[in-house]
VEXPA-481583 format. One record per atom (N, C-alpha, C): residue in three letters; y, z, x. Coordinates in steps of 0.2 Angstrom, whole numbers, plus 5000, padded with zeros to 4 digits. Atoms other than C-alpha are relative to their C-alpha. Example, Ala and Ser with C-alpha at 12.3 -4.5 7.8 and 13.67 -1.06 7.14 Angstrom:
ala499450005004
ala497850395062
ala500650005004
ser499449994996
ser499550365068
ser500550034996
This chain:
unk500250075000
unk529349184869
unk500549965004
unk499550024994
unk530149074882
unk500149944994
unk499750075003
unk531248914875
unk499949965004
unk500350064997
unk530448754876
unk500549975003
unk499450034995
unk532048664884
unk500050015006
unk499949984992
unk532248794897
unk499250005003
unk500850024996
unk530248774902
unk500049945001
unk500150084996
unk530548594902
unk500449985006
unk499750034995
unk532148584914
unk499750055005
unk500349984993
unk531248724925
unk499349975003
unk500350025000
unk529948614924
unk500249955008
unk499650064997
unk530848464931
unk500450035006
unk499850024995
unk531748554944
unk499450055006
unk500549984997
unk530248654950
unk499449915002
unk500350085000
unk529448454950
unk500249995008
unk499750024994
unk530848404962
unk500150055007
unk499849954994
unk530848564972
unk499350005004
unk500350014998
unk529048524975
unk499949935005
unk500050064997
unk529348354981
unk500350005006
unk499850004991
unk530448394995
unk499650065003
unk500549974995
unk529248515001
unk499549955000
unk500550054999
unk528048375001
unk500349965005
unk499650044995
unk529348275011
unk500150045007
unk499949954995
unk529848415022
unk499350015005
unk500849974998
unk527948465024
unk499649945004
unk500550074998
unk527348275026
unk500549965005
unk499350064997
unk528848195036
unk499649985007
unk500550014994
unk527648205051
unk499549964999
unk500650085002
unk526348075042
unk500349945005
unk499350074999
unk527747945046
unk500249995007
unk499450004994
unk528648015061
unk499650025008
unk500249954993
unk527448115073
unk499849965006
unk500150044995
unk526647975081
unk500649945006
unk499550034997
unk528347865084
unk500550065005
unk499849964997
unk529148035090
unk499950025007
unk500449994994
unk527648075103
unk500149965005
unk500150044996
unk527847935111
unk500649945000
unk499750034997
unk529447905113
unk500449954998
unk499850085001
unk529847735103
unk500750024997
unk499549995005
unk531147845091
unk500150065002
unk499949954997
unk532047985095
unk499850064992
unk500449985006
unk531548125081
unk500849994995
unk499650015008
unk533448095069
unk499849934999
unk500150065003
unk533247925069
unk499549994998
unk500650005003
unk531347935066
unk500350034993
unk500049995005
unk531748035052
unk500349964994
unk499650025007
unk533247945042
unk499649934998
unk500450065004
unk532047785043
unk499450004996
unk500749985004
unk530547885036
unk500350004992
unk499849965007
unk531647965022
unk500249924995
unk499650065006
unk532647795017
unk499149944998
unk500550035002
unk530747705018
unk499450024996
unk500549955003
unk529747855009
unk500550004992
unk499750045005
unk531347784995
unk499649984995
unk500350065000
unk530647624995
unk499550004995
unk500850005002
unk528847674993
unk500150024993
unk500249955007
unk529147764978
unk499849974995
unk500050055007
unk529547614967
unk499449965002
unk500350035001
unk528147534971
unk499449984994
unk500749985004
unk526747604958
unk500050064998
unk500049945003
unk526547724944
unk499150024999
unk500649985002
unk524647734946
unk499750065000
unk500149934999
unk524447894954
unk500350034996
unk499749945004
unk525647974944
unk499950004993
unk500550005008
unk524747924927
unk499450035004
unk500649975001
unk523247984936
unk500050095000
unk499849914998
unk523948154942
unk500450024990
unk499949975006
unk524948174925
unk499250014993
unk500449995004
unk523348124912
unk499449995002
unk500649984999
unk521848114921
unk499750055003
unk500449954998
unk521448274929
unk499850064996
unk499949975006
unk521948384915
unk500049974993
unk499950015008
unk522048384895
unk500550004997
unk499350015001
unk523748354892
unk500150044995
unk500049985005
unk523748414876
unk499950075000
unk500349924997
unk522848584882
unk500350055006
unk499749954995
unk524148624894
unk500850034997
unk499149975001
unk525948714891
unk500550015006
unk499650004995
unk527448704901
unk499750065005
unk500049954994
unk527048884910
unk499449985004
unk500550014997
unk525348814914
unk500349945008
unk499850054995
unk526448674924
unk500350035006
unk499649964995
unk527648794932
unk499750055006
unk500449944996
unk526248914939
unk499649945002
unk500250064995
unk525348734946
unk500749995005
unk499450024996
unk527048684954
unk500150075006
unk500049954996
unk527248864961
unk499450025006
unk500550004992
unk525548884972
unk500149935003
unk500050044995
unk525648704978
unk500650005005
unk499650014996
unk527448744984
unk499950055006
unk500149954997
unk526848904990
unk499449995006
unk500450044993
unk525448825000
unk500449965005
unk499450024996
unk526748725006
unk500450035006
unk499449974996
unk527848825014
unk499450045005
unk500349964997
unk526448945021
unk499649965005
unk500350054998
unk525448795029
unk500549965006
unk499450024994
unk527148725038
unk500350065002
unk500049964994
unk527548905044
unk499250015005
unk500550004995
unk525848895053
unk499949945003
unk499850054995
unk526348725059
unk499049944998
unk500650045003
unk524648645048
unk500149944998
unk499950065004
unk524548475043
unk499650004995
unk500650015008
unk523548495024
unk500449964998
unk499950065005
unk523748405011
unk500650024995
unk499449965008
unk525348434998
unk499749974993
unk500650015009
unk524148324984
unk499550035000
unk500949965001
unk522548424984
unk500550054997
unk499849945001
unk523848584987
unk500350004992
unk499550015011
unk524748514966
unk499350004997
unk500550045005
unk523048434961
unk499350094998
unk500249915000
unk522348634964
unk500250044994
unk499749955003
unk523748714957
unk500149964993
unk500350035010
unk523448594939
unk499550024999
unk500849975002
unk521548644940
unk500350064998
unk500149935000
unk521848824944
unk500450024993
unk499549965007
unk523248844929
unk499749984993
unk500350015008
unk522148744916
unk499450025000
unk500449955003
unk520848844919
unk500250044999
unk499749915003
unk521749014916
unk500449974995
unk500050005010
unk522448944900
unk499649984996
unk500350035005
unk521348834893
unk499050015001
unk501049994995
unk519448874905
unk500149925000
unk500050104995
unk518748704909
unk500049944995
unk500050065005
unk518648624892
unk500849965002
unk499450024998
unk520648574900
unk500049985007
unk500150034992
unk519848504917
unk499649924997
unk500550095003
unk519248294913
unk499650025008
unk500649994995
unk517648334926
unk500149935003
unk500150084996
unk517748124929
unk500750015006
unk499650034996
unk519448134935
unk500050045006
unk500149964993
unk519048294948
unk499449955004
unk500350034993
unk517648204955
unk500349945002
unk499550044997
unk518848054958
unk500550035006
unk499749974995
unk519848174968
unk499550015004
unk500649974994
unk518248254977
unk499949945003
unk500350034999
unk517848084980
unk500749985005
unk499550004997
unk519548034987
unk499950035006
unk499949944993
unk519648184999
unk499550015004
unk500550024993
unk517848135007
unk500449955001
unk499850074996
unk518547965007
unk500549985006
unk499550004996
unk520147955015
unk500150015009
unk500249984993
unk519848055031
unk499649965003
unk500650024998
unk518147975034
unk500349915002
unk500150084998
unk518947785031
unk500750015006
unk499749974995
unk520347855041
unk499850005010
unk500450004995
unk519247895056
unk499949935004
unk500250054999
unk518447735054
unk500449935003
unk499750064999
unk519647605054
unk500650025004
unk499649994995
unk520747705067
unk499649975009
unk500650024992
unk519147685080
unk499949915002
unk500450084999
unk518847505075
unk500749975004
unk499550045001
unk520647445074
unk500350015006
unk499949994994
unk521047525092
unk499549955006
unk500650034997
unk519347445100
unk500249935000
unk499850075001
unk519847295093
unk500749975004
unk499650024995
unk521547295101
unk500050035007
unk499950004990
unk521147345120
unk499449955000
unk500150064997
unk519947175116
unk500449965001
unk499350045001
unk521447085112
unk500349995007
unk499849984993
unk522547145126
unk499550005007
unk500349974993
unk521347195141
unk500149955007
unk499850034994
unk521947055152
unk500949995001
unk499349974999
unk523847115149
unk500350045003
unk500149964995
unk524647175161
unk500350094995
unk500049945006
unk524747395154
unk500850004997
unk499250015000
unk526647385156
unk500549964995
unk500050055004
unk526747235148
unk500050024992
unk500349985005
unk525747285135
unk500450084995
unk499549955004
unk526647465132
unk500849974996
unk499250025004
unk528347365129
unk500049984993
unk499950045006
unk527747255117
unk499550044994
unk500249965006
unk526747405106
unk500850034998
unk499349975005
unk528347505106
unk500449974998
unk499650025005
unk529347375096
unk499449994994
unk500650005004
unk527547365087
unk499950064995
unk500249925006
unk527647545082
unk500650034996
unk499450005005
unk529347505075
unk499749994994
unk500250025008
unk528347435061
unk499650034996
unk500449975005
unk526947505058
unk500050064997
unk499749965004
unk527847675057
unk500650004993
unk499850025005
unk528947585046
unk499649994994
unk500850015005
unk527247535035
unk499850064999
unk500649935001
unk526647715037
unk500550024995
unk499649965007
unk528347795028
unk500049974995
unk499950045006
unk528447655015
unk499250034998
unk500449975002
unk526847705011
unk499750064997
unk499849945002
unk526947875011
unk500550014996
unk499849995007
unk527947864999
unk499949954992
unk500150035004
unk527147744989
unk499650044996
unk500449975002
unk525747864986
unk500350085000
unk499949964998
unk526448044991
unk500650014991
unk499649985006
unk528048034976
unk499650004995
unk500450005007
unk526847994963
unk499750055000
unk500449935004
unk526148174963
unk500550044993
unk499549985004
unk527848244956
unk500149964994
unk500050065004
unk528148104945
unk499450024996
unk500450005009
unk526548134934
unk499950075000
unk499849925005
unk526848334934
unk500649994994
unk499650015004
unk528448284926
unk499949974994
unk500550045005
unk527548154915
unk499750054995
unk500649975003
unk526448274910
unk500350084996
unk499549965003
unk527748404906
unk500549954994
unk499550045006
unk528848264895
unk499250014994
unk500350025007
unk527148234885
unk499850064999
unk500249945002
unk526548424884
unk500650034994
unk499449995005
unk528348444875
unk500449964996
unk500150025004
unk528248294866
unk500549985002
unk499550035001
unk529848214872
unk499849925003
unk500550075000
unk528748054876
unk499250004996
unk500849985004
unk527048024867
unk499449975005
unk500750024997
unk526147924882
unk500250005008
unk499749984991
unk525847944902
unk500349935002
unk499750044996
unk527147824906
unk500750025002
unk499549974997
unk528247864919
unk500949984999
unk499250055002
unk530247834914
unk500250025008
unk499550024995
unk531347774927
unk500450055004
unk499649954999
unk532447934928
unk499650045004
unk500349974998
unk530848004934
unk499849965007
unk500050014995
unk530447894947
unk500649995004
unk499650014994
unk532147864955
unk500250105002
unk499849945001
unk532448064954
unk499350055007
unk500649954997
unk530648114963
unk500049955007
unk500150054994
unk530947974976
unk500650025006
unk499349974995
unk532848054982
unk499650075001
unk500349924995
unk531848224985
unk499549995003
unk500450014994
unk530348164993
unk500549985007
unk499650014995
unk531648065005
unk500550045004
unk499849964999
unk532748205006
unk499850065005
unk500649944995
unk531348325013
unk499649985005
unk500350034992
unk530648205026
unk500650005003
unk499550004993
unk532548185033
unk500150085003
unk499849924997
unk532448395034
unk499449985005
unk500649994996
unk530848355044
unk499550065002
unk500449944998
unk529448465049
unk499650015006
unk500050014995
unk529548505065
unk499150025005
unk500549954997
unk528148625068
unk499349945000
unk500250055000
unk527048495061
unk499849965003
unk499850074994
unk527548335072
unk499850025006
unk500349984993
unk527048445087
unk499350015000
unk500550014999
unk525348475080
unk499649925000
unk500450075003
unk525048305074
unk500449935005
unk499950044996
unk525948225086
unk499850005010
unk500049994996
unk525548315102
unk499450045003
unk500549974996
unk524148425101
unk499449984997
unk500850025002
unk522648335093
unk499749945007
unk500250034995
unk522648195107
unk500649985003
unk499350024998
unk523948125120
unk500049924998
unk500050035003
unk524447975112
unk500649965005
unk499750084996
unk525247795121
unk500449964993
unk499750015006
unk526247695109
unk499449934998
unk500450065002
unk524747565106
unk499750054995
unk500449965003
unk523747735101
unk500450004993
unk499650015004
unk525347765088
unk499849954996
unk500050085001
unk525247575083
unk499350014995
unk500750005005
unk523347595078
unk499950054996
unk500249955006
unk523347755069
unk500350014995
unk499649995005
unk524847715059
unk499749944995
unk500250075005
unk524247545053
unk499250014996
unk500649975002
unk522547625050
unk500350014993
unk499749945005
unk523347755039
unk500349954995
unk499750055007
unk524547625028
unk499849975001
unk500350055003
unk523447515026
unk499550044995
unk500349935002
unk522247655018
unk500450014991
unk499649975006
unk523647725007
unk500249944997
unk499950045003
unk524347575001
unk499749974994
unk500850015002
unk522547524996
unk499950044994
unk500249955005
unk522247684987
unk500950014995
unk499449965004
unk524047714977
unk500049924998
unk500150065006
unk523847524969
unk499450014996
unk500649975006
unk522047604962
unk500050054999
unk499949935007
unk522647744957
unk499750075004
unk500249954996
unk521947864969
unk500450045003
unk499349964995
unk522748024975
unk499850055004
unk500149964994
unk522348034992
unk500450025004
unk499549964996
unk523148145006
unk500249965004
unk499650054993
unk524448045018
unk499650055006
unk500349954996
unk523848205028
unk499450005004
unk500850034999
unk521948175029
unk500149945002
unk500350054999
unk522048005030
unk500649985010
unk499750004992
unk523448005046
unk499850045005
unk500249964996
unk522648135054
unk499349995003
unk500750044998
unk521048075055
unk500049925001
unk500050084994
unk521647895060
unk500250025008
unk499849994991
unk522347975076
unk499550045003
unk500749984997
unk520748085079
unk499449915000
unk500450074998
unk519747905078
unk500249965005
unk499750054996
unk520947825088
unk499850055009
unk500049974991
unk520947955103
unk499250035000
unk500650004997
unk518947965102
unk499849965003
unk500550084994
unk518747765109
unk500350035007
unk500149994993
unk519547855126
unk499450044999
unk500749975000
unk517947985125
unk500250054995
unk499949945005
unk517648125113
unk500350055002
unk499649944998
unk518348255125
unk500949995000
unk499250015000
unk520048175123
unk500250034996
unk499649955008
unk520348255104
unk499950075003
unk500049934999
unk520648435106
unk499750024993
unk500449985007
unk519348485093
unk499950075000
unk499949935002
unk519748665092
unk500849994998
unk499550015005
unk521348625086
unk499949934991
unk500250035002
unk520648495076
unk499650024993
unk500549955004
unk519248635068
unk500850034995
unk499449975002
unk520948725063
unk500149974995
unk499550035007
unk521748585051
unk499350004996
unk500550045007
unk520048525044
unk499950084995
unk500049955003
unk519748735039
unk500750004996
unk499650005006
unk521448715031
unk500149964996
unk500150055001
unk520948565024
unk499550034992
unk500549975007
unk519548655014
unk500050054998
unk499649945004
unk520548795007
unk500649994996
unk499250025006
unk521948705000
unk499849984993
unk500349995010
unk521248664982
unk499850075000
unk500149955003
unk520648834981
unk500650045001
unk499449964998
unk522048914988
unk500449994996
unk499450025006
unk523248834977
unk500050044994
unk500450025006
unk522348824963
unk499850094998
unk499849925002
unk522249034966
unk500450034999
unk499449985001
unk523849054966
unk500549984994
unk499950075008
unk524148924949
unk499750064996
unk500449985005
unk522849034941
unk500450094999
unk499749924997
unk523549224948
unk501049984995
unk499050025003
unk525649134941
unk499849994992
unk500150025006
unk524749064924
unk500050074996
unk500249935004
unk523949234918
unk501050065001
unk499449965001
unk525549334923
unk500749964995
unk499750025005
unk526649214914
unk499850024991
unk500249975007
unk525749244900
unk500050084997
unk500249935002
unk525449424901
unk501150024995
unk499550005002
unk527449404899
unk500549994995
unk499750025007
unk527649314883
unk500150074994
């Protein structure tokens, strides 16, 4: 029989060990585009990503109530079922930044919490409302993504188009000081709140809280390792997502970050836990389609979205495969 204590603190540091891989794996949300194009050299992009993906953290515990008690049965899960979620999403993690993939580090947790609570509990331990909130989520995101990277680019070369180009690139690259400052504060408004409600969700499975309310310790604690793991950076990443989906100018940059956090911001005040991933990847696919569709490299493009639609189950196999062996263990 494992000691409830020591499952809680392996709980907590397997939490925060996911978070910087979350940081590490996502730091290129924030950075790829301000990198590609020159505005920021890549340290100083990252130490203004990590200290604004801080920021972000405190803004809102909605997702992290949603991830703690609305996907799962709180009640129906046990520490090990936590620590074999935490282990496939980290494990996707790492395998997904050695092939230099942009997926999702939330689907890859929101997986590895399905896959563990059905190999303890089957499905009576899955809330069906709160997955289709997710499914819904993960069409949404990409899609609005897309959409309001196409528009919000269109809309600025009406703006501009009698500026001289010159001109116009000076004054986006102080421009894309901001919005990549909007894009990290935001990614971390919504990206820390995944850890934060496994933790949650670990204090009320072992009773040392009685409701999903995130304490303080747990948000300033998930917010220093998110920021920690974006200043490690992820290099491989920022080359796919900053250099090989389209060529990118700093106006392009400018629109696909503002897209992106305006998006996240939106969804992590409602409680939605969409992927910074999806939703900035698919604003820069929207943005480099107003030059013509053959601008996006869409065989590199095929690549992310198939890792796109294997990460909840991937995970979520790897959640299920670490539950049942825990157990076989007791």
């Amino acid at each position: 029989m494992f000691d409830p204590t020591v499952l809680l603190i392996l709980v907590v540091v397997l939490a925060l060990a996911f978070d910087f891989s979350n940081g590490w794996h996502d730091s290129a949300n924030a950075i790829a585009t301000v990198v590609s194009t020159h505005v920021l050299s890549p340290g100083r992009a990252v130490l203004m990503a990590a200290v604004l993906n801080i920021a972000g953290a405190f803004m809102s515990t909605a997702v992290a109530k949603m991830i703690g008690g609305g996907i799962v049965e709180a009640s129906m899960i046990q520490q090990t079922t936590v620590i074999a979620a935490l282990s496939g999403a980290i494990a996707w993690n790492i395998f997904t930044l050695i092939l230099g993939l942009p997926t999702s580090s939330s689907h890859a947790l929101i997986g590895g919490i399905i896959g563990g609570a059905l190999a303890q509990s089957g499905m009576a331990a899955v809330k069906l409302s709160g997955l289709q909130k997710v499914l819904e989520a993960m069409l949404f995101s990409p899609l609005a993504g897309f959409v309001l990277g196409y528009l919000l680019i269109l809309a600025t070369y009406w703006a501009m188009f009698r500026v001289p180009r010159g001109s116009a690139n000076r004054g986006f690259r102080r421009l894309q000081l901001i919005s990549s400052s909007f894009m990290a504060f935001s990614h971390g408004a919504n990206d820390a709140q995944k850890a934060m409600g496994i933790i949650t969700l670990a204090l009320v499975s072992a009773g040392a809280i009685t409701t999903v309310e995130v304490p303080t310790w747990v948000i300033l604690s998930c917010a220093v390792a998110m920021g920690l793991g974006t200043a490690a950076g992820g290099w491989r990443i920022v080359r796919t997502l900053g250099m090989r989906i389209v060529k990118m100018e700093p106006v392009h940059g400018f629109a696909a970050e503002t897209s992106a956090a305006l998006i996240l911001l939106g969804t992590a005040h409602f409680g939605m836990p969409v992927s910074t991933t999806h939703t900035i990847t698919s604003s820069i696919m929207g943005v480099g389609s107003v030059k013509r569709l053959s601008a996006v490299r869409w065989g590199v493009t095929m690549r992310i979205v198939y890792a796109w639609l294997f990460t909840l189950p991937g995970a979520g196999l790897v959640a299920y495969g670490a539950t049942l062996a825990l157990q076989s263990l007791r």
